[in-house]
C-alpha positions as CSV (number, residue, x, y, z in Angstrom):
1,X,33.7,-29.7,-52.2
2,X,33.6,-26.9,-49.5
3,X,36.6,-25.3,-48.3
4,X,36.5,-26.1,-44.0
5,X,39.2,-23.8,-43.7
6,X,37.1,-20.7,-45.5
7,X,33.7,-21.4,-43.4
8,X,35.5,-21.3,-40.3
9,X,37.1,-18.1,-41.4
10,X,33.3,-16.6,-41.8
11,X,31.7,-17.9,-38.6
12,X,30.5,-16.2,-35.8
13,X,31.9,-16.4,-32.4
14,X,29.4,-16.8,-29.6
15,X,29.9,-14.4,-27.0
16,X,31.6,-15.1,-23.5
17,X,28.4,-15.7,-21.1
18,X,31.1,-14.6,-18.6
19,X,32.2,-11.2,-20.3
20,X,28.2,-10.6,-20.7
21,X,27.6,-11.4,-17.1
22,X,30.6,-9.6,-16.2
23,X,29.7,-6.6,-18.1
24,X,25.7,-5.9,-16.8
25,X,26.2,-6.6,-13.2
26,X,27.8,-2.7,-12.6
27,X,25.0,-1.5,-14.7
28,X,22.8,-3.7,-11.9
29,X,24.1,-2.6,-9.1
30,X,23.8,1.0,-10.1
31,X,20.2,1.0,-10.8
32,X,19.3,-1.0,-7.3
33,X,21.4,2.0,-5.7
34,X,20.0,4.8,-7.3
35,X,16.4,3.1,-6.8
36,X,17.1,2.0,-3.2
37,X,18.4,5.8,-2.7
38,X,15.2,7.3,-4.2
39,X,12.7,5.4,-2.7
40,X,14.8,6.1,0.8
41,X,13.7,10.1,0.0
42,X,10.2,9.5,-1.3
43,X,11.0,10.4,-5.3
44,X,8.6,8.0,-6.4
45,X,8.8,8.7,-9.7
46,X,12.8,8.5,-9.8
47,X,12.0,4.8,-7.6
48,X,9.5,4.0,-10.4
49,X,12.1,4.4,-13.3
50,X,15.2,2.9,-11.6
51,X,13.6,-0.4,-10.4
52,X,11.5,-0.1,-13.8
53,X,14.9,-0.7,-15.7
54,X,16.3,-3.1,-13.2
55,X,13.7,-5.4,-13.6
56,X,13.7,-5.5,-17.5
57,X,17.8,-6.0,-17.2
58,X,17.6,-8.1,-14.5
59,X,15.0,-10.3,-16.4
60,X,16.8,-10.4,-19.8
61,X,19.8,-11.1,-17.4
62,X,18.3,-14.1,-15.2
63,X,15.3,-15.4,-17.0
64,X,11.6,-14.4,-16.4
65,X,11.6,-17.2,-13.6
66,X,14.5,-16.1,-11.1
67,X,14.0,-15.3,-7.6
68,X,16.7,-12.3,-8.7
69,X,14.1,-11.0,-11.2
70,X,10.7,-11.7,-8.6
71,X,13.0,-9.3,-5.7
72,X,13.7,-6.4,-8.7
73,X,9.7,-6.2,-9.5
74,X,8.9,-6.4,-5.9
75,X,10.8,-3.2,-5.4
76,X,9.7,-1.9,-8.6
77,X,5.7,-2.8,-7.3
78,X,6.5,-1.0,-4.4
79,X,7.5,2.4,-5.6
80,X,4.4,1.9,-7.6
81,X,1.9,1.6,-4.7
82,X,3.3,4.5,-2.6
83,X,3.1,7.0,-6.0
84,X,-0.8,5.9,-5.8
85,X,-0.9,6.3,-2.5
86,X,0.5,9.6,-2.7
87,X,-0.9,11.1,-5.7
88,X,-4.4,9.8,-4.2
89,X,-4.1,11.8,-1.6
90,X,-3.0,14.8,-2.6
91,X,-6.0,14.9,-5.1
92,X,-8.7,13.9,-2.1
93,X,-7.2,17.0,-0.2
94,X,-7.1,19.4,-3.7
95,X,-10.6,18.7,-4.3
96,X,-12.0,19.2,-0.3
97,X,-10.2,22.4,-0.3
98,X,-11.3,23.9,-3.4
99,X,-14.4,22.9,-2.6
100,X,-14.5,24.3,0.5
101,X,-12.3,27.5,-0.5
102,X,-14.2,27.8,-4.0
103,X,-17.7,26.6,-3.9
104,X,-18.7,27.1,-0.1
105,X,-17.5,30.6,-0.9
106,X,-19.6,31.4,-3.8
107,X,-22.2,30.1,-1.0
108,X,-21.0,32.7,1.4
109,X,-21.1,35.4,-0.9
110,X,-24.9,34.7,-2.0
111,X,-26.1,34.8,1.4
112,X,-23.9,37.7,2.6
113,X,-21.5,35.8,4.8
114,X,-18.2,37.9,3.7
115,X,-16.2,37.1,7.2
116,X,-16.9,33.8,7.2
117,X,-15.5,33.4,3.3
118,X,-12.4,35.2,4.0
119,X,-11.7,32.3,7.4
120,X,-12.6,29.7,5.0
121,X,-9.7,29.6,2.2
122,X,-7.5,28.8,5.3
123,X,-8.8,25.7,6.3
124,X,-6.9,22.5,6.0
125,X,-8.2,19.7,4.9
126,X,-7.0,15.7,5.8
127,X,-8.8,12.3,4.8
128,X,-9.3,10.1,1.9
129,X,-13.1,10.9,1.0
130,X,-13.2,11.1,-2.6
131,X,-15.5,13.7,-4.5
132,X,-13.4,14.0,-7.5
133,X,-16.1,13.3,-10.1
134,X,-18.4,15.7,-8.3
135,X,-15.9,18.0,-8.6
136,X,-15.7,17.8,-12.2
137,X,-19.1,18.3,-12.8
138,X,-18.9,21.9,-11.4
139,X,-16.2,22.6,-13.5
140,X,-16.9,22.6,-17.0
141,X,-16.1,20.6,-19.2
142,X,-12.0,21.0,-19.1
143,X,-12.8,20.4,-15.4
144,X,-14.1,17.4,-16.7
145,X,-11.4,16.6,-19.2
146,X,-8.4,17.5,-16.3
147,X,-10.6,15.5,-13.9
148,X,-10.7,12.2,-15.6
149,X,-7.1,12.4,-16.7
150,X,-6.0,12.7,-12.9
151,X,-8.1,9.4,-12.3
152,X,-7.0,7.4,-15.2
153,X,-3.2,8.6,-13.8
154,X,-4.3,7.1,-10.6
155,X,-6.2,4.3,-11.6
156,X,-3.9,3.0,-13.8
157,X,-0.9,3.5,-10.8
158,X,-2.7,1.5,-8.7
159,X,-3.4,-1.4,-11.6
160,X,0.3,-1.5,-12.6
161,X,1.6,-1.8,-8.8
162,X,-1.0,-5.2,-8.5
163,X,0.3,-6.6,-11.8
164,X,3.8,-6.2,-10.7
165,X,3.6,-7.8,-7.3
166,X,1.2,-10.4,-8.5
167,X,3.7,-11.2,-11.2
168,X,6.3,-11.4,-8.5
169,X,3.6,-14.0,-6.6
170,X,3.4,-16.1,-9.2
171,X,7.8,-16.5,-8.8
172,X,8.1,-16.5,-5.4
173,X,5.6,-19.4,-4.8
174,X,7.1,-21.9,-6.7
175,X,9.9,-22.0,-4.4
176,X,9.6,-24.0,-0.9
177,X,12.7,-22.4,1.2
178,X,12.4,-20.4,4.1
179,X,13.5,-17.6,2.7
180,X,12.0,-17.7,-0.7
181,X,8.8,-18.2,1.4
182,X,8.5,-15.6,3.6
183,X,9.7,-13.4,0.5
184,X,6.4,-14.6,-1.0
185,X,4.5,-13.4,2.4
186,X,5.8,-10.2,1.8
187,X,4.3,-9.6,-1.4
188,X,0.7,-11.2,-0.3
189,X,1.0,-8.8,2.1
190,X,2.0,-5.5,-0.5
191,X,-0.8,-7.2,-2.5
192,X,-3.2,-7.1,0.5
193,X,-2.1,-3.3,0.8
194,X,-2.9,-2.8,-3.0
195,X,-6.7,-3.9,-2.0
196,X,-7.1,-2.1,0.9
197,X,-6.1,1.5,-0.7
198,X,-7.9,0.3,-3.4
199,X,-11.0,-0.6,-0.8
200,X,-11.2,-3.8,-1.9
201,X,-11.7,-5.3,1.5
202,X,-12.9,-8.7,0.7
203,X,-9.5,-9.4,-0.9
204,X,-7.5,-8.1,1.2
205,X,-8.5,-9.9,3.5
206,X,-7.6,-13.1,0.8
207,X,-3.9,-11.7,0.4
208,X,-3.6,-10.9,4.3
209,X,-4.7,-14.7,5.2
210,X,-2.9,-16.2,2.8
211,X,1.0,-14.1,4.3
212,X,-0.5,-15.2,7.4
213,X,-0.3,-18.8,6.5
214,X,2.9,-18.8,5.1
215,X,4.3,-16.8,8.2
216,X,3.1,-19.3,10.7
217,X,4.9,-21.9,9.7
218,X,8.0,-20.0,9.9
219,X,7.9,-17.3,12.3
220,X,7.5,-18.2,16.4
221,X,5.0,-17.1,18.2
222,X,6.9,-14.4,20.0
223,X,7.9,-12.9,16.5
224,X,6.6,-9.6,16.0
225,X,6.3,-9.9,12.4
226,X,3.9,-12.4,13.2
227,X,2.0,-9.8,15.3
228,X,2.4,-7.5,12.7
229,X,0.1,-10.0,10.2
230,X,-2.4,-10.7,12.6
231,X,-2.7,-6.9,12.5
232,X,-3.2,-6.3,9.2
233,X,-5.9,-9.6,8.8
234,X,-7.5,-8.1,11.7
235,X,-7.7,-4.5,10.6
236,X,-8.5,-6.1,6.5
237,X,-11.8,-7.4,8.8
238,X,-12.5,-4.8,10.8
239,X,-13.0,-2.4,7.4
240,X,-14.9,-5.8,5.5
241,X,-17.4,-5.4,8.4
242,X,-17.0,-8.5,10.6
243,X,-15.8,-6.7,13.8
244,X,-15.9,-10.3,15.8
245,X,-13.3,-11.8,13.5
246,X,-11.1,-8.6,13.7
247,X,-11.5,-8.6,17.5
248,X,-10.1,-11.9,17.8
249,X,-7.4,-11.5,15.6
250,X,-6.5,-8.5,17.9
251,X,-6.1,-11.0,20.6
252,X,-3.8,-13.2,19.1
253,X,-1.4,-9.4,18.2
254,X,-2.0,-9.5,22.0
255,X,-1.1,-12.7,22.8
256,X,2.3,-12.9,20.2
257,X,3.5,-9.1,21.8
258,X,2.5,-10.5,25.5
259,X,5.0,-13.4,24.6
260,X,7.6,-11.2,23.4
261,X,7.6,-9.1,26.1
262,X,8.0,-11.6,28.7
263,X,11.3,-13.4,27.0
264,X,12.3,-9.2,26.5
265,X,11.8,-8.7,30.5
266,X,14.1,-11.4,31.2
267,X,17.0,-10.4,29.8
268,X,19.5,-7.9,31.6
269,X,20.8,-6.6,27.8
270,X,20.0,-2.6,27.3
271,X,18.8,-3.5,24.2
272,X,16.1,-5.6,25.3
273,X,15.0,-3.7,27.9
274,X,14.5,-0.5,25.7
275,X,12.8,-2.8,22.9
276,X,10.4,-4.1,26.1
277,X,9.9,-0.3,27.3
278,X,9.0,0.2,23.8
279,X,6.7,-2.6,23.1
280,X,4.5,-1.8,26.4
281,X,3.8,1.0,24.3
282,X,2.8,-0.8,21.5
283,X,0.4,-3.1,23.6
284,X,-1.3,-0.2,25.0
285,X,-2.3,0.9,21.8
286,X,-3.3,-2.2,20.9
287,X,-6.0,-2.2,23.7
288,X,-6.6,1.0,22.9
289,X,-7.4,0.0,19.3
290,X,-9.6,-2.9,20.8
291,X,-11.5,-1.0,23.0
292,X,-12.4,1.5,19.7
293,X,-13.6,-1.6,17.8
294,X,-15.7,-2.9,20.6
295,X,-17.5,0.1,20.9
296,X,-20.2,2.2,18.3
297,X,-18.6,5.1,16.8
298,X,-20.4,8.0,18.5
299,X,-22.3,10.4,16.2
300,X,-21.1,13.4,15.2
301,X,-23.1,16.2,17.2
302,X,-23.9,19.0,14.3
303,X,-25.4,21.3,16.7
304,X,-21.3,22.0,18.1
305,X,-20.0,22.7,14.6
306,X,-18.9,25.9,13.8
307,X,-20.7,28.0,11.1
308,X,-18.5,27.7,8.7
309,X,-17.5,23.9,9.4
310,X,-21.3,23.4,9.3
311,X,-21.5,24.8,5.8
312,X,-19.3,22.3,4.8
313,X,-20.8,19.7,6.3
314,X,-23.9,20.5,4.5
315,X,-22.5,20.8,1.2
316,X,-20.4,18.0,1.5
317,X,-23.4,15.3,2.1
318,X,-25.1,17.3,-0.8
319,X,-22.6,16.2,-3.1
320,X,-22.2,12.9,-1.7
321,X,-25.9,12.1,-2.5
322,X,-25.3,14.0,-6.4
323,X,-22.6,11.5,-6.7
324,X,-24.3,8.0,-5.5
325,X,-27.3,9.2,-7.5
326,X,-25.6,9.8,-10.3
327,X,-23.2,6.7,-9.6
328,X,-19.9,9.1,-10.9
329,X,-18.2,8.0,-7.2
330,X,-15.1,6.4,-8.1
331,X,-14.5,2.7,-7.2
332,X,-11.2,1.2,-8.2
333,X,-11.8,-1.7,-6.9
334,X,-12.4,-3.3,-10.6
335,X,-8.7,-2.8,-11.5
336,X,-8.2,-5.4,-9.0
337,X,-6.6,-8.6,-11.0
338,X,-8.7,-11.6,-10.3
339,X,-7.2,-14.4,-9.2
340,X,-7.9,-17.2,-11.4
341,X,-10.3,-19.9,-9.2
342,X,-8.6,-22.9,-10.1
343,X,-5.1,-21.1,-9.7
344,X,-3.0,-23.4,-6.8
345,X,-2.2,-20.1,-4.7
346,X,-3.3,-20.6,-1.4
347,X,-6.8,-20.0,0.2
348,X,-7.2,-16.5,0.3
349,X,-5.8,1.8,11.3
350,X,-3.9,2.1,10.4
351,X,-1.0,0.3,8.9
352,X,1.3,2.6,10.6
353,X,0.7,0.9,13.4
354,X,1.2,-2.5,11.7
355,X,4.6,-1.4,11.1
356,X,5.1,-0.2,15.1
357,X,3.9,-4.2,15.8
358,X,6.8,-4.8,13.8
359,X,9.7,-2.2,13.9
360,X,12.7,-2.2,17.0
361,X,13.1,-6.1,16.5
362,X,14.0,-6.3,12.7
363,X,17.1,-8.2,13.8
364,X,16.5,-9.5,16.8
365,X,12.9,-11.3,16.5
C-alpha cells in the first residue's frame, strides 16, 4: 500500500502564475524603454537587440498569438527595416565615391588630367543607384569576398524585417476591433515600405491597398492619416509605372487635406489655425508633386556638365551596361516573402512627405 502522506511530501509545487507574471513584467518594461530610447536616437542596432529580446519574453510570456506579442515584433520589424535602410545607403554612397575618387582618378592620371583628380576626391555623392557588384569586380578578389558579405548583411536585414512584420500580419488580422485593425494597417503599410526599398513595386502596391482598405472603414475622410495612405498607394503606382492610377490617387490626398482644411479654417483655436497654416503647405506640395508626375522628366543636357562630372557620367553608364550584361546588378526583390494565394489576407517621393500628410494632427485627426 503507498504511503499518501510520503508522496505528497515528494511532489512538486506548481509555480504561482502570479509571482511569474509578477516577476517578468519589470524585465518587460525595461527592454521596451531601452528599445523605445534607442530607436528615439537612431542606434539601430541597440533597437534591434532590445525589441529582439522583448519579443521572445513577451512571446513565452503571452503566447505566440497575443496582440501584446504582434505590438513587440512590430517594433522589433521596425528597427530592422531602418538598419537596411541605412546600411543600404551608406554602401550606395561608399561605392559612388570610391568610384569616383578611385577609379575615375586612375582615369585622370592616364590621360594627364592631374587638377581635375585632385577636385574629384572631394565630391559628395547622394542617391540609391547600386553598383556594388561592379565594384567588386574591380577589386580583386577580397573585393569580391568583402563585397558579397556587405550584401548578404543587407539582404538578409531586409528579409528578417518582412518576416517579422508579416508574422506580426498574420496576429493582428485575426482580430476585428478598431484598434486591433488599424494596428494591422500599420504593419501592411511597414510591409509596403519593406517592398518599396526593396523595389518591389508590384507588391507594394498589394500591402499599400490592402492598409488602405482597412483605413477607410475607420478613418473619416478629413483624416490625414487617410491622406497619408492615399500617398503612399499613389507614390507605390507612380514607381510600378501606371502614372494615371497614381495621379488619381493624388486627387483623393487632395481632396481628404482640402476637407481638413476647411473644418481647420473654422475654428478660432490657435492650434487649428497653425495646423491649417501648416497644411496649406502641405497641399502646395502636393500640386507640386502632381504637376511633376504629369509631366516627362526632362533629359539631362551632357553638353552643361562639368569635365569632371562628365567623366563620371561616362564611367558610370559604362559600368551600368558591364553589370546588366553580366546580370551581377543586385535585385532583392526575391527575399520578398510570398504571400500564399489562397491565404484569406485581403486583396492586395518620397515618404517623407507621406509622413508631412500625416504629422501636426496625430491627436487631433
Amino acid at each position: 500500500m503507498v504511503d499518501k502522506g510520503k508522496q505528497a511530501d515528494t511532489s512538486v509545487e506548481a509555480p504561482d502564475p502570479q509571482t511569474a507574471f509578477g516577476a517578468v513584467m519589470p524585465v518587460i518594461a525595461d527592454l521596451l524603454e531601452r528599445g523605445t530610447r534607442a530607436f528615439a536616437l537612431g542606434n539601430w542596432e541597440a533597437a534591434i537587440e532590445q525589441f529582439g529580446e522583448l519579443s521572445s519574453i513577451t512571446e513565452e510570456t503571452f503566447g505566440s498569438e497575443s496582440q501584446r506579442y504582434a505590438d513587440c515584433l512590430v517594433m522589433y520589424g521596425r528597427a530592422l527595416l531602418q538598419h537596411a535602410i541605412e546600411q543600404s545607403a551608406l554602401l550606395a554612397q561608399k561605392t559612388l565615391a570610391e568610384a569616383a575618387s578611385g577609379t575615375l582618378n586612375k582615369e585622370s592620371e592616364e590621360k594627364g588630367e592631374g587638377e581635375a583628380q585632385s577636385s574629384k576626391a572631394n565630391i559628395q555623392f547622394e542617391g540609391e543607384p547600386d553598383f556594388r557588384q561592379v565594384e567588386e569586380q574591380d577589386s580583386g578578389v577580397e573585393g569580391v569576398a568583402e563585397g558579397k558579405e556587405e550584401d548578404e548583411e543587407d539582404e538578409d536585414d531586409f528579409a528578417a524585417a518582412w518576416n517579422v512584420l508579416d508574422l506580426a500580419r498574420v496576429i493582428q488580422e485575426k482580430a476585428t476591433d478598431k484598434k486591433s485593425q488599424l494596428k494591422y494597417a500599420e504593419t501592411l503599410m511597414l510591409l509596403g515600405d519593406v517592398s518599396m526599398e526593396s523595389e518591389n513595386f508590384a507588391q507594394a502596391v498589394k500591402d499599400f491597398d490592402a492598409a488602405l482598405l482597412v483605413k477607410q472603414q475607420f478613418l473619416g475622410d478629413d483624416d490625414r492619416e487617410l491622406a497619408e495612405i492615399f500617398y503612399k498607394v499613389a507614390l507605390a503606382h507612380e514607381y510600378n509605372q501606371d502614372n494615371q492610377r497614381a495621379l488619381e490617387l493624388m486627387g483623393d490626398v487632395q481632396r481628404i487635406l482640402g476637407n481638413r482644411l476647411k473644418h481647420l479654417e473654422a475654428s478660432e483655436a490657435t492650434e487649428d489655425q497653425e495646423e491649417a497654416q501648416s497644411l496649406q503647405e502641405v497641399l502646395a506640395d502636393v500640386a507640386s508633386k502632381i504637376d511633376e508626375w504629369k509631366s516627362p522628366p526632362k533629359p539631362v543636357d551632357l553638353n552643361a556638365l562639368s569635365e569632371s562630372e562628365q567623366l563620371l557620367a561616362d564611367k558610370a553608364k559604362e559600368m551600368l551596361k558591364q553589370a546588366m550584361e553580366a546580370g551581377t546588378i543586385n535585385d532583392i526583390s526575391s527575399l520578398v516573402k510570398k504571400r500564399d494565394p489562397e491565404s484569406k489576407r485581403k486583396p492586395e517621393g518620397d515618404d517623407s512627405e507621406a509622413k508631412r500628410i500625416k504629422s501636426d494632427d496625430a491627436g487631433q485627426a
